[in-house]
Structures are given as C-alpha cells and as structure tokens.
ZAMARGU-4260 file (C-alpha; in steps of 0.2 Angstrom, whole numbers, plus 5000, padded with zeros to 4 digits):
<rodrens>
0) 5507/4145/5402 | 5494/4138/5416 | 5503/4146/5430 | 5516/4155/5439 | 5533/4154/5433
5) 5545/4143/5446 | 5559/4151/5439 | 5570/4164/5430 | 5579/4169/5416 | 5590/4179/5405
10) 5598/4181/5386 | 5616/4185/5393 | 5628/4180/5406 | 5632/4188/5422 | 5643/4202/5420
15) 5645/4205/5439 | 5643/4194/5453 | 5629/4203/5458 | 5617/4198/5445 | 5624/4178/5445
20) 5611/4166/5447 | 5611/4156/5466 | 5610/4140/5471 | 5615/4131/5488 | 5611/4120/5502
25) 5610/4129/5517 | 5627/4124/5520 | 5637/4127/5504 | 5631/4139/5490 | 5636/4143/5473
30) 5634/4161/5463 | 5635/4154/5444 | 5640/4168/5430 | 5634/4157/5414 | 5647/4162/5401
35) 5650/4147/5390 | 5668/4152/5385 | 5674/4158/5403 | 5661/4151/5417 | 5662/4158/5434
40) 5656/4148/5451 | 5659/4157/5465 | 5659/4146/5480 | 5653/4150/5499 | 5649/4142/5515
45) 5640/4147/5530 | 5657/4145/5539 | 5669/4155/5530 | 5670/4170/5542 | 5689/4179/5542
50) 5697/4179/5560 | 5698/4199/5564 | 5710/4196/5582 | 5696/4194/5593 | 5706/4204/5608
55) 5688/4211/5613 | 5678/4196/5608 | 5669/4194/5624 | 5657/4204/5631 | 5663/4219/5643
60) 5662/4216/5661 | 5649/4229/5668 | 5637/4219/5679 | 5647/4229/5692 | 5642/4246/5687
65) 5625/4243/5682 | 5616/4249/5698 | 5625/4266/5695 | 5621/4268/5679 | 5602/4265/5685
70) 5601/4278/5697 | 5608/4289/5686 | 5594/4286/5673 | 5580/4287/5685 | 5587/4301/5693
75) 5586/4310/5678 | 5602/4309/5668 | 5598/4306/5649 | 5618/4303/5644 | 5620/4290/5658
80) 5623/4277/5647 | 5636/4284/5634 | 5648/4279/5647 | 5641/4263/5652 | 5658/4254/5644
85) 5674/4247/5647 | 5683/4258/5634 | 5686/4246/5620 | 5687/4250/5605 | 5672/4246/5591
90) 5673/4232/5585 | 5665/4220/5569 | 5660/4200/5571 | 5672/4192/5560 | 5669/4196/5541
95) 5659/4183/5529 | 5667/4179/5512 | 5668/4169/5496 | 5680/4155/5496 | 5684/4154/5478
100) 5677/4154/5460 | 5679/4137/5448 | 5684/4143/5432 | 5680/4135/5416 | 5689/4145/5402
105) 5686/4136/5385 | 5688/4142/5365 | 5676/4158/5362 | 5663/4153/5350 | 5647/4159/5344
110) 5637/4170/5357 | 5619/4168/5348 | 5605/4157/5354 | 5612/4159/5372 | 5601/4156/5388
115) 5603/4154/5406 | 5590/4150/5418 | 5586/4145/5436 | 5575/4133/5440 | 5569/4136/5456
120) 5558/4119/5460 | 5575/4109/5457 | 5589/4123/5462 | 5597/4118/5446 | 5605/4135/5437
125) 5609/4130/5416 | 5616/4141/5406 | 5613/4135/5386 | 5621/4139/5368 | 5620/4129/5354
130) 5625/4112/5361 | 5635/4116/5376 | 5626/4114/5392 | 5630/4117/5409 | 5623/4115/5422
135) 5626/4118/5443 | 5615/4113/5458 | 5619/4112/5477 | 5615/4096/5483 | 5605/4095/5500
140) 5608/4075/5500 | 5625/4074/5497 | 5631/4093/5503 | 5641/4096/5487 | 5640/4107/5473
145) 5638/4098/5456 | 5642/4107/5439 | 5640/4095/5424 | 5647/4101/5407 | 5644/4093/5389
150) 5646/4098/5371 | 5654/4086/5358 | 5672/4088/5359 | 5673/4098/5372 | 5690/4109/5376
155) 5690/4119/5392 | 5704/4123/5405 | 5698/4122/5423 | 5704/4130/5438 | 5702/4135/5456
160) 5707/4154/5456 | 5706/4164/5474 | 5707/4181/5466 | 5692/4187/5469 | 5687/4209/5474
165) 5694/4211/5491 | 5704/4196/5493 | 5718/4200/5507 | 5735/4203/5500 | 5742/4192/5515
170) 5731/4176/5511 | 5742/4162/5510 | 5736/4150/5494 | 5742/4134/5488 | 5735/4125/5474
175) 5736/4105/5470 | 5734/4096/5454 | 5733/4078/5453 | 5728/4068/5439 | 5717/4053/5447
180) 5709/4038/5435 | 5693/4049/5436 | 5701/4065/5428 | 5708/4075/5439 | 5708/4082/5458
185) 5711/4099/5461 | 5713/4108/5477 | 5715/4126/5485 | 5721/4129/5503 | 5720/4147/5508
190) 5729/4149/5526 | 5722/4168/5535 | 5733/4181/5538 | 5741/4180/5556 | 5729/4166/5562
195) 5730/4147/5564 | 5714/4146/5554 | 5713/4141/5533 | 5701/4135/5523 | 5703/4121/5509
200) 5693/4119/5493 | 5693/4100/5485 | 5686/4099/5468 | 5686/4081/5459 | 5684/4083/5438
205) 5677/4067/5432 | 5681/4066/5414 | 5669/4057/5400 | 5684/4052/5385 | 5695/4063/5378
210) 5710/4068/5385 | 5719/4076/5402 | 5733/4085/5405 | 5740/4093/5419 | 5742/4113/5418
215) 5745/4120/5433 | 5738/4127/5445 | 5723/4117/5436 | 5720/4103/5420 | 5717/4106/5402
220) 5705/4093/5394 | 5703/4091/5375 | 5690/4083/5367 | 5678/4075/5379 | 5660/4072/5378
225) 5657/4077/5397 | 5663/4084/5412 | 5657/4081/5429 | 5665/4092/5443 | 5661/4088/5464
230) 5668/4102/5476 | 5668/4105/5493 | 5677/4116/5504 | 5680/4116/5524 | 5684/4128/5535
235) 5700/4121/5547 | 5716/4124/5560 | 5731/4115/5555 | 5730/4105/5540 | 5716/4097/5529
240) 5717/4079/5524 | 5715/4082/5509 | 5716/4064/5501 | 5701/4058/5514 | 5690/4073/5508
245) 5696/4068/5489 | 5690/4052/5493 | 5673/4056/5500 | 5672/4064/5484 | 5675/4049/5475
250) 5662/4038/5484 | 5650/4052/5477 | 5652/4051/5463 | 5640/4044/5449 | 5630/4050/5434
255) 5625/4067/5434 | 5606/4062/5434 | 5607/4051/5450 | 5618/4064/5462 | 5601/4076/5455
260) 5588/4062/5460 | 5595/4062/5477 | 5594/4080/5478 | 5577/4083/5472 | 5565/4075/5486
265) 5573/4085/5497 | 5572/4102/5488 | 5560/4100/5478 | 5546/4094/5489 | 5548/4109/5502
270) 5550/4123/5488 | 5534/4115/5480 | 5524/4115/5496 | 5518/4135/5492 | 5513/4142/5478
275) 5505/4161/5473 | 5495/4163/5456 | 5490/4180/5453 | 5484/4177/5436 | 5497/4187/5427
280) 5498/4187/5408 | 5505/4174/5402 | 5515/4186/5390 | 5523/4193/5405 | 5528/4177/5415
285) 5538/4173/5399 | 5549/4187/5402 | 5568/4187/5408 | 5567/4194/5425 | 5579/4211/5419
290) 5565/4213/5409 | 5550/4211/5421 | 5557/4219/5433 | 5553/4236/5422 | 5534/4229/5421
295) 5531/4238/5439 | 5513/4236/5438 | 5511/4218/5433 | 5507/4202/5444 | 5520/4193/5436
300) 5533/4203/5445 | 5523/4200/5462 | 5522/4181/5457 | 5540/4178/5452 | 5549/4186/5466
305) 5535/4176/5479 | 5541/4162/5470 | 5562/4168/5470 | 5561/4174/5488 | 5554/4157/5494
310) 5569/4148/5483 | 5584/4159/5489 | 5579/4158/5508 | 5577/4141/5506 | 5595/4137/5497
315) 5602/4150/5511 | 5595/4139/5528 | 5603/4124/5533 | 5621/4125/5544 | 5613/4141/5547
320) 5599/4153/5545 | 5603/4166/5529 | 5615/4180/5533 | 5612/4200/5528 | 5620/4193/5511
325) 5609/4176/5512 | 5623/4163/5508 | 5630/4170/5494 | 5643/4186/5490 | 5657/4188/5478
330) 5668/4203/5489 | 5677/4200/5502 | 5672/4217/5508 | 5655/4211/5513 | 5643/4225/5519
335) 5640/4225/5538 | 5654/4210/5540 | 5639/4199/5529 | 5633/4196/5548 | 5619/4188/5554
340) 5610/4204/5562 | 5597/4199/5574 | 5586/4217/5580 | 5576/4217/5562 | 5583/4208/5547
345) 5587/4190/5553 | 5569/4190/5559 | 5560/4201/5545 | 5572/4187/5531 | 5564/4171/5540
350) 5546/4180/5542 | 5538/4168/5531 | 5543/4153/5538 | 5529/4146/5547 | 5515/4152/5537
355) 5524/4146/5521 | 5530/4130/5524 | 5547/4130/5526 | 5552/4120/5544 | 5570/4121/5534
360) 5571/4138/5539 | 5567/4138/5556 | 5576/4122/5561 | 5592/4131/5552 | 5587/4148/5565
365) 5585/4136/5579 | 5601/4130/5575 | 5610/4146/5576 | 5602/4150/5594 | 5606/4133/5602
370) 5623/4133/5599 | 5627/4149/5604 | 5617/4149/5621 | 5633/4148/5632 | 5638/4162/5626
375) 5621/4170/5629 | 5621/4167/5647 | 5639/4173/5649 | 5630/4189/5641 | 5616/4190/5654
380) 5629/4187/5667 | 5645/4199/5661 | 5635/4213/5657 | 5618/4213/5668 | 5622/4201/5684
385) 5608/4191/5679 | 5605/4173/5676 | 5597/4166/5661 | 5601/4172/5642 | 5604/4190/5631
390) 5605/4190/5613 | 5616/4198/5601 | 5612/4210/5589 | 5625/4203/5578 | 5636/4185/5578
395) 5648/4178/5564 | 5637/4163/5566 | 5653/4157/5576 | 5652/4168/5593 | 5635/4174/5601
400) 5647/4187/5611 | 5641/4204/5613 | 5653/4213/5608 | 5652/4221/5592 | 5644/4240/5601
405) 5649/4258/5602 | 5642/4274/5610 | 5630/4279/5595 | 5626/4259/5593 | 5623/4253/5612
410) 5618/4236/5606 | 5624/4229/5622 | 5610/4236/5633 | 5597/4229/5621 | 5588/4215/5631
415) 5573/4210/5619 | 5584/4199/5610 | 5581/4184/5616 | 5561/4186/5616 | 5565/4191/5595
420) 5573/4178/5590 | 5563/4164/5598 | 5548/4171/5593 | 5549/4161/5576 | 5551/4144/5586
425) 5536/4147/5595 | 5527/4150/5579 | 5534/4136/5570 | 5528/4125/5586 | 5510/4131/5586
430) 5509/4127/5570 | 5513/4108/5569 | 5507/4106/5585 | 5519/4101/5596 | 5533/4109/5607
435) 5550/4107/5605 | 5558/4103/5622 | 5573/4114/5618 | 5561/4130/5614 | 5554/4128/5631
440) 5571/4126/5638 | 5576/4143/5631 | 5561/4152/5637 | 5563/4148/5655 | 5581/4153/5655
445) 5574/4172/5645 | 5561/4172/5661 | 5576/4169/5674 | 5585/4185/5668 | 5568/4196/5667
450) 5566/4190/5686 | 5586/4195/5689 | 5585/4210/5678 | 5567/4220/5683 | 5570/4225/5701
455) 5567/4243/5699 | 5551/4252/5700 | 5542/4267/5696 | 5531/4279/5707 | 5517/4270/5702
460) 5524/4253/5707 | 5527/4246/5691 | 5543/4236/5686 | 5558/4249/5674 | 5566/4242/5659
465) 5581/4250/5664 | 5595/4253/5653 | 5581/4249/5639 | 5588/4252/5621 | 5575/4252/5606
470) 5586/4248/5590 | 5593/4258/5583 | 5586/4275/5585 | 5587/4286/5602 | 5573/4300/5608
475) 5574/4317/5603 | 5579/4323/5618 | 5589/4309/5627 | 5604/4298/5623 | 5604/4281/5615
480) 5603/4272/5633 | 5585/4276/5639 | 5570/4271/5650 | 5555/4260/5646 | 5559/4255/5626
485) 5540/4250/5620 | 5551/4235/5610 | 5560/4231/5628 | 5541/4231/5636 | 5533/4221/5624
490) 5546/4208/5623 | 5548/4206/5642 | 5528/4201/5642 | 5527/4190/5629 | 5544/4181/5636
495) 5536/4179/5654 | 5520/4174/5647 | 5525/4162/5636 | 5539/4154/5645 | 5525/4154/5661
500) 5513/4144/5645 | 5528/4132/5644 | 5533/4128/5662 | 5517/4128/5674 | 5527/4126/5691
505) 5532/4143/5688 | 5516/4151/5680 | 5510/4160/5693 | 5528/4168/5697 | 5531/4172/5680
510) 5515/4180/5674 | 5515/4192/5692 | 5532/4201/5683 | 5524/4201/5667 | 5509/4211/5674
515) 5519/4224/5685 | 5526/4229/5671 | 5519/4246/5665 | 5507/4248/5650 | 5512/4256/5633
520) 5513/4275/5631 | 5502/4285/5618 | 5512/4302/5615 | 5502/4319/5613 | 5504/4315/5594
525) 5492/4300/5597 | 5504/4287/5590 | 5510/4275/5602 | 5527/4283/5611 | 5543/4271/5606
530) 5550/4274/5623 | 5534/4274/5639 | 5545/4284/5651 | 5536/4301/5654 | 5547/4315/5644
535) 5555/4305/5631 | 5550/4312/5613 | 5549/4303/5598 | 5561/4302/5585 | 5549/4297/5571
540) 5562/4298/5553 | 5569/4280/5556 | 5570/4264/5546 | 5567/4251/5562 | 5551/4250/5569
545) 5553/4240/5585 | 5542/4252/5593 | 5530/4242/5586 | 5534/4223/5590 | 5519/4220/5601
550) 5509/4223/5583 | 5523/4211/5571 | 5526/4199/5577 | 5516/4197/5592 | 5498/4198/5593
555) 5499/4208/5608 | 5492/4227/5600 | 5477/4220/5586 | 5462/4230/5580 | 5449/4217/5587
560) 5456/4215/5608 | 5465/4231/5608 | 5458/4243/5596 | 5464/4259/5604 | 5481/4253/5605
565) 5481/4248/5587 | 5474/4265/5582 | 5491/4272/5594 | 5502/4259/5584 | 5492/4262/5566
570) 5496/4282/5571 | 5516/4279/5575 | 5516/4269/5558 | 5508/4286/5548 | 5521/4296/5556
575) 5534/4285/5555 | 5548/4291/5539 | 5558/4280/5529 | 5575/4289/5535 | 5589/4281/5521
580) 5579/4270/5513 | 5584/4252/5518 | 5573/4238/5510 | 5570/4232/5526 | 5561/4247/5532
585) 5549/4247/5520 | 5544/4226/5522 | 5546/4229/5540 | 5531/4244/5535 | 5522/4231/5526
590) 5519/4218/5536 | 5515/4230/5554 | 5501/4238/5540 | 5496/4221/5536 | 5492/4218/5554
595) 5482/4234/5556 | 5473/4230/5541 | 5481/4246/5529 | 5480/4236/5513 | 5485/4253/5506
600) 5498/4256/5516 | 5505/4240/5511 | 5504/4243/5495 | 5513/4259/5496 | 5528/4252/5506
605) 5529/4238/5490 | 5527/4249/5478 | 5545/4261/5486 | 5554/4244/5486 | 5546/4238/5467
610) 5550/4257/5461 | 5565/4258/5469 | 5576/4247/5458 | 5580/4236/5473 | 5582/4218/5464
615) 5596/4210/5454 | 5593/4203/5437 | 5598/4188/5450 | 5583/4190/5458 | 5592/4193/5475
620) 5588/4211/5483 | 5599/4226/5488 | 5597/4235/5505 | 5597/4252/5498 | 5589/4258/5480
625) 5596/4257/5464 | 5605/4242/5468 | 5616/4249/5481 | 5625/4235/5492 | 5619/4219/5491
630) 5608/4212/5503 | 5595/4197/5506 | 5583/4206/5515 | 5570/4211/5501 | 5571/4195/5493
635) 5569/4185/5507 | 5555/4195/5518 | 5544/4200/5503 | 5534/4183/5504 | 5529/4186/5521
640) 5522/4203/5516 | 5513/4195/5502 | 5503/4179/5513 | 5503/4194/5526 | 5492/4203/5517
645) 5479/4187/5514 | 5481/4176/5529 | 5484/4180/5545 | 5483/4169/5559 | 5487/4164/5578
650) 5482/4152/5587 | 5462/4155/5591 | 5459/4166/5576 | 5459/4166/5558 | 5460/4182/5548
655) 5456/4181/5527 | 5462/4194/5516 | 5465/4207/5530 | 5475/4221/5519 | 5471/4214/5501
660) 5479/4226/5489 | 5464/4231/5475 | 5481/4230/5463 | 5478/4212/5464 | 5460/4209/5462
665) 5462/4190/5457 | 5475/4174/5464 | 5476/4160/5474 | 5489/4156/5488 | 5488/4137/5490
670) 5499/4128/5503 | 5497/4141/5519 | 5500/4133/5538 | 5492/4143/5551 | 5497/4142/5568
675) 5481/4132/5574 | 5486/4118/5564 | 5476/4120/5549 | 5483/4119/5530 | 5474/4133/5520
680) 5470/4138/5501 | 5464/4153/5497 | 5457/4160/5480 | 5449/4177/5475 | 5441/4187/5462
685) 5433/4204/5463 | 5417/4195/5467 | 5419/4181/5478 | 5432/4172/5490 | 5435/4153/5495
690) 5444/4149/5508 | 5449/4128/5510 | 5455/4123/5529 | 5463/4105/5530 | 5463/4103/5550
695) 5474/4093/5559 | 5466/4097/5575 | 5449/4100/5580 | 5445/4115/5590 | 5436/4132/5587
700) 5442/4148/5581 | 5437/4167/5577 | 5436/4168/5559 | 5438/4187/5553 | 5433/4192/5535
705) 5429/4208/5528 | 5412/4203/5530 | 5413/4203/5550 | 5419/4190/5563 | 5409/4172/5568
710) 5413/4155/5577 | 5421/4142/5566 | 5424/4124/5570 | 5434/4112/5563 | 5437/4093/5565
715) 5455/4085/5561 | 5455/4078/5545 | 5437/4085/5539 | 5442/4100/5525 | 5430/4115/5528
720) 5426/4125/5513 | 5422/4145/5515 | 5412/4154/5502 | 5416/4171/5506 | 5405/4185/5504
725) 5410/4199/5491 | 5419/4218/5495
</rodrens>
C-alpha cells in the first residue's frame, strides 16, 4: 500500500445500527447492515422531523419587559432573568427520524469468506461472500439510493418494513405491492399521529430474469441473476402521488454502472480534493477499522478517521448541513431531537470546511440559515424589540423559532448566534475570493439589531450586553441570564466590523458601536473571565468554551497581535475541565490549543477522545465515551483539528505547523485552501518542512513558522515553494 486508506472495513455484518456503514447525499442517506441472508437499509432524509403540536412554536413575546429586566440586572439582581418568560412550558424542536429499513431476507448460506467495505472516494458500501454482492450508494446526480444485488440464481424476499426502535404505536402505515414490467414497485405511506403530515417511501425492484411474485406487503423473486432497487422517500400533507414518483423512478433507471457514473464526478471529485498521509504502516492501514481502532498509537488511526470524517460530513450536507446525528439514525428516540444545535456542534461539525475543500458543506449551512431568516427576524423583534436577526440555538431544520428554552437553559437571551453561524460563510468567501451578496445581506441585518439591542452603558461609558448568556454554563455566583458574556462581546465585534467591511455607507457608524464596547476581562486567576462584568466568577468544569470565540474562530485573541490576551485565553483553556465528557468538548479543546500554539494540548484533548472509545466500528462517533449515544460530532470536527494543528490561516497571515503533535513526526496534507486564496501542500519529517502555495491572488502575507515570522509574496498562478528550516 502507497497510501492512506480511503476507506474501511469489517469481517462481519452490522449487528446494531450503530456500527452500519453510511452513505448519503446530503439529501437522503442510507445506514447499510451487510448481512447477506437478511440485509438491512435503513433509510433517512434531512426532512423527516416528527410534528410534536407546535402550540409554543414561536418565540415568547417579551420585547415588552426587556427594559425591566435590564435595570434589574444592572442594578444588581443576579436572578433577574429566571423570570424573563412567558410561562410556557419546555419544549423540543420536532424529533429527526429514520423512515424505514429495505429488507432483503434471502436463504441462509455459508457465512465464511465474508466482507463488507466502504469506499469512501465513491460512497459505495459492498458487502461480499462468495459470489453474492451487494452493493448500495446514494446518488448526488439522481438524489436516489441505489442497492444492486447479484449471485446466480438468486432468491431473496424484499420488503419495506417501518418497525424500527422507537417507532410510535399511533403511526399510520400502508404498504403497496405492484408488480410492473420492470419487477416490482413497492411502497410505504406512514401518516404521523394527530397531524396532517406523512411521509411515503417508493422503491422500484428492477428484476434481471427469473421470476416475481407478489407477497405482500412486499415480492418474492426466485432465480434471478440481478436485482437493482431505486427508492426515494418525501416527506408530505395530504397524499403522495405515488404513480408520478414511481414513474420518476422509472426514467432513472439503467445499468447499475451508469446511475454510479453519474454519481461519481460529483462525489468523487470533492471527497478527493484533500488527502492526509501520515506514513503509517502499511500493516496497519489493512486493518478492519474495529481492529485499528484498538491500535491507539498508530497513524493509521489518525489517517483513517481524517479520511472517514471528511466522507461522512460530506454524505451528510446537501438539503442541509449534518444534524447532531449527521444524516443517519436508526431510533426513533433520537438523542437531543437529532437537532441541528447551533451554540457549538453545528459549527465545530462543519469546522473543516473551508480549509478542506469542501464548498458542499458550506453552501448546505448557508442553505439552512437563508431559509430560515424570517424567522430570525421575528426572533430579534418578539423577544428584543430589535430589527435585524437572532439565531437559534436549535431548529428541526424546518422552523428557526426560538423556542425550544427553559430556566436552566435560557437559550433565548443568547444573541451571538447569528455572528456564529455566519462566520463559516465569511471564511468560505475569503477563501475563493469573492463575496456572496446574500452573506452581506445577513451581516447588515446582524448589525441593525446590535445598533437596536446595545443602548445601555456602563460607568465607564462603554456599551452592556445586556441580558448576555454564554452557553451553556452560568457564573458561580449568578443566574444563567448575566452581564457582559466574553462569547456575546466577541461576537458583537466581529459582527459590526465585518458587516461595516461589507457595506461602506455604513462603516463608520458600525465600527463606532463595535469600539464602545468594553474590552475583555482577565479574572484574578489570570485566565480570561467568561463573563467581563466586574463580580461575576468563573465556572471553570464545563464542556463549551465560548468564552473563548474570539480565539476559534475569529482571529480576534492570537499570540502574535494580542499576546497578553492569548496568554488570559491559553490560561482559561489550562483551567478549563471536561465536566461530562462530551466529544465535543474535547475537539472544541483542540482546535482553541491549536490557535495558541499548545501542540501538546492538542494532543492530549485527542488522545481522551481516541482512548475514550468514542467511534463506531462505522466509523461515525459517539457524544459521550464508550460509545454512549450516537452523535456526529467527533467524526465530523476531528479533520479540522488535524489541518488545525498544521495550517492555519486568515486573510494576511500564514501559519505552518503551529501545534505540530511530535506523535506525528512524518506526513503530508495535500489539497489545503487558506482564506487568502492560496491552495497549499504541506510535507514533514523530523528534519525538514516544505510548504507548496498555488496562489490565485497576488498579494503579500505574514508567513509564521517555528522558525520566526517574515514577508512573503506571492503572484496568481506562480507556485511558491518553502524549505523550511528544521525544529
């Protein structure tokens, strides 16, 4: 082996859903089990959310009492805003869940020789015994999921079958069986209890000789050479058409081999555009992943789930960005509603976008944002008085209401939303160069409800966050509601700042609030205070870090313009505990260390999630150890830790192997965008470093190294190489 493994694999099918391999499209997505005598394929999609009654689906009408509750606080109250409500009840965004499983039941046989793999370059997942062979992609051309089955005379049952862990006893479910000149059509209407809404699954069996035979509620098929199966499934009121969608199908349909070639440019090309070698043994690439997962200490663990974490959150973005689940579960009990939760793990999930090469992923985030920005406003408006936009800290991917809160969870006073989430448009637009119209639009309606929002002052003159909220943690000595949230600071800034970049005719308006707002606190412990507002202590055992926004993602607090603060912020990280052990605690660790240069630190924050048992044999992650609840976050934000700790960038600077771990003294990241427009490869040994730059701009940078800073310019279309000096 030359290389990395682009995939994985295992010697026995998935006994739990957990462990299935995954494939999808952004829109639809497919957990495939691999057992040759009963196959499995779970099916999702983005928009299979359960309604839950939505009475107190809107967001509470407060704007009203605001001014109350702002005195209250500034005159001293530290429980002013546990009343700061309008009495409802808690409440979850509506629930994600599977749709169905298509089930392929067929004689037992012999069990040896068995194989099943994903191949993560084409999204193709084949499981293999003797001569029967299937195999199951999503397709990003033709937004379908394709399972192809051959063995010589093949027998198998097939069927849709709803029951699945958690279904609701109340779901209403017919089947339909048709036998068509193809093979057969099946379908699966499931009607939620007390709602107008249903969903239908279609799937088309396109039969190569042999015989079919109708058994409800599916088809029995003796002695074929192949079967092809196409399936779709909508999310609807009333009633689906079911014959236009059958016949959709029909027009699809070809040779396996062509519905896989249309696919493939598509997948393939931005899967392949990154790639990490760590130049593992090639003894230890060849490993099922169950097994190398139990080789803690080799690169080949690193490499593979680099190269997993880049497949899944590609497979997972399209309709929508990936979920807490990414865009697979198996229960209808998902953890946390499978919401899209937007204070930490939407953004620590998609962290890797821009530096690695995947547009998909932020075009599917942006997506999620602009369709919900109605609701956003009425947000700003219902709860704050305000004009211009607040965002959610968790949607269904249907309603960007804030509603879901309670009185140990204010999530409606946090305001840095907005500033969070658009953050990774910004990046994504430095990088390619050019500025989305719609970005700007956003950013302009974030700086109308700053200018609405901060008219309270302090003693010293400087403009109050006020209620501020710093998810999800509260001071020691002070109610959830507070004053001053560093995350609330930071996030206000870089809002007016950049929205003022965006839209001169109101620069100098904007950038005035930005700079009445008060600087950051450094407490008497000398870590940077998570709440500015003299008096409020520290509550350091927490998993979230948004204390520490202005370090990741913004570029406000850096060791090379702001060195004292990033000594405050390196000091707040040292103190900072893991409290219950999410994944996404320890990754969002990781990457702040990266930015303050800690290579140790990130080290240690991999090694808890790597030690931890944290991954599937599916490769997809866990939020808590030992495989407790599934959750995409690990999987999906370990890659930005990785190119983290060997490129950084921002639009003037260049920073090479900033927090290099010495557990990885030799690879090579090829592929890398930085956000001044430059393509970058990057190889290293113990001795030496190169560095490649493919500009598409010409300009001048700040190129950092372990070897001190200097000028570097670089012409549009010239490659610059670096010889970097050794440790």
């Amino acid at each position: 082996m030359t290389g990395p493994v682009h995939g994985t694999w295992e010697p026995a099918p998935a006994a739990r859903w957990e462990d299935a391999f995954l494939t999808g499209n952004g829109h639809h997505g497919a957990l495939v089990f691999g057992d040759p005598n009963d196959d499995r394929v779970i099916v999702t999609h983005h928009t299979l959310v359960r309604p839950n009654g939505g009475e107190h689906a809107r967001p509470p009408q407060l704007a009203a009492e605001l001014p109350v509750l702002q005195n209250r606080l500034l005159g001293g109250d530290p429980a002013a805003a546990e009343g700061f409500t309008d009495g409802r009840p808690f409440q979850w965004v509506q629930p994600f869940h599977p749709a169905f499983q298509v089930r392929l039941r067929r004689p037992s046989g012999d069990r040896h020789g068995y194989r099943r793999d994903v191949d993560f370059a084409t999204g193709v997942v084949r499981a293999a015994r003797g001569e029967f062979s299937s195999r199951v992609f999503v397709s990003r051309a033709d937004d379908v999921i394709v399972q192809h089955v051959t063995a010589p005379a093949l027998t198998l049952n097939v069927s849709l079958d709803h029951q699945l862990p958690g279904v609701p006893a109340a779901l209403g479910v017919g089947h339909g069986t048709v036998l068509v000149p193809e093979g057969a059509l099946l379908s699966l209407r499931a009607r939620y209890p007390d709602s107008d809404r249903a969903y239908t699954g279609v799937t088309l069996v396109a039969v190569t000789g042999g015989r079919t035979t109708l058994e409800p509620p599916g088809v029995h098929i003796e002695g074929a050479q192949a079967v092809l199966l196409l399936t779709r499934v909508r999310r609807h009121t009333g009633e689906l058409d079911v014959v236009t969608e059958s016949r959709a199908l029909r027009d699809l349909l070809a040779g396996y081999d062509d519905l896989l070639d249309r696919h493939l440019p598509l997948h393939r090309t931005a899967y392949q555009r990154v790639t990490l070698d760590l130049a593992a043994d090639p003894a230890d690439r060849a490993l099922p992943g169950s097994e190398l997962l139990r080789r803690l200490q080799s690169p080949a663990l690193l490499e593979r789930l680099f190269a997993a974490g880049r497949y899944h959150l590609l497979s997972a973005s399209g309709l929508l960005p990936p979920r807490l689940t990414g865009l697979w579960t198996g229960d209808w009990n998902t953890a946390w509603s499978g919401a899209f939760t937007t204070n930490a793990n939407l953004n620590l999930q998609t962290a890797s976008a821009a530096a690695a090469a995947l547009p998909e992923v932020t075009e599917a985030h942006a997506a999620l944002i602009h369709r919900q920005l109605a609701h956003w406003r009425d947000n700003a408006r219902a709860i704050f008085g305000a004009r211009g936009v607040v965002a959610p800290t968790h949607t269904d991917g249907e309603s960007g209401y804030t509603y879901h809160f309670s009185r140990e969870y204010p999530l409606h006073l946090w305001t840095a939303g907005a500033d969070w989430l658009l953050k990774p448009l910004v990046d994504h637009d430095e990088t390619r160069g050019e500025r989305d119209p719609r970005t700007a639009a956003v950013l302009a309606e974030v700086a109308l409800f700053y200018e609405d929002f901060l008219t309270r002052r302090d003693a010293d003159g400087h403009l109050v966050v006020v209620p501020s909220y710093s998810p999800e943690n509260r001071p020691a000595n002070a109610s959830w509601g507070a004053i001053n949230a560093a995350m609330d600071l930071s996030a206000a800034r870089h809002a007016l700042r950049t929205a003022a970049d965006h839209h001169p005719e109101h620069a100098d308006r904007w950038r005035a609030l930005a700079d009445r707002l008060p600087p950051h606190r450094v407490n008497a412990d000398g870590a940077l205070a998570e709440w500015a507002w003299p008096g409020l202590q520290d509550s350091y055992d927490h998993r979230h870090l948004s204390h520490l926004y202005g370090v990741w993602p913004l570029d406000e607090i850096n060791p090379y313009d702001t060195p004292d603060l990033a000594e405050a912020a390196h000091r707040a990280l040292a103190l900072r505990g893991a409290e219950n052990d999410s994944a996404h605690g320890h990754l969002h660790h990781a990457l702040i260390a990266a930015r303050l240069r800690d290579g140790e630190r990130v080290a240690r924050a991999l090694t808890h999630v790597l030690n931890g048992d944290f991954f599937h044999a599916s490769l997809m992650s866990a939020h808590y150890p030992k495989r407790d609840v599934y959750n995409a976050d690990a999987a999906h934000a370990l890659p930005a830790v990785l190119v983290e700790m060997l490129v950084q960038s921002t639009p003037d600077r260049l920073v090479l192997l900033p927090a290099l771990s010495a557990a990885l003294p030799t690879g090579e990241l090829r592929g890398v965008r930085t956000r001044f427009g430059a393509e970058l490869d990057l190889s290293w040994t113990p001795d030496s470093a190169t560095a490649v730059l493919r500009p598409s701009r010409t300009l001048r940078v700040d190129l950092r190294t372990f070897s001190g800073t200097r000028p570097l310019d670089l012409v549009a279309g010239e490659d610059r190489v670096l010889p970097l000096e050794a440790r």
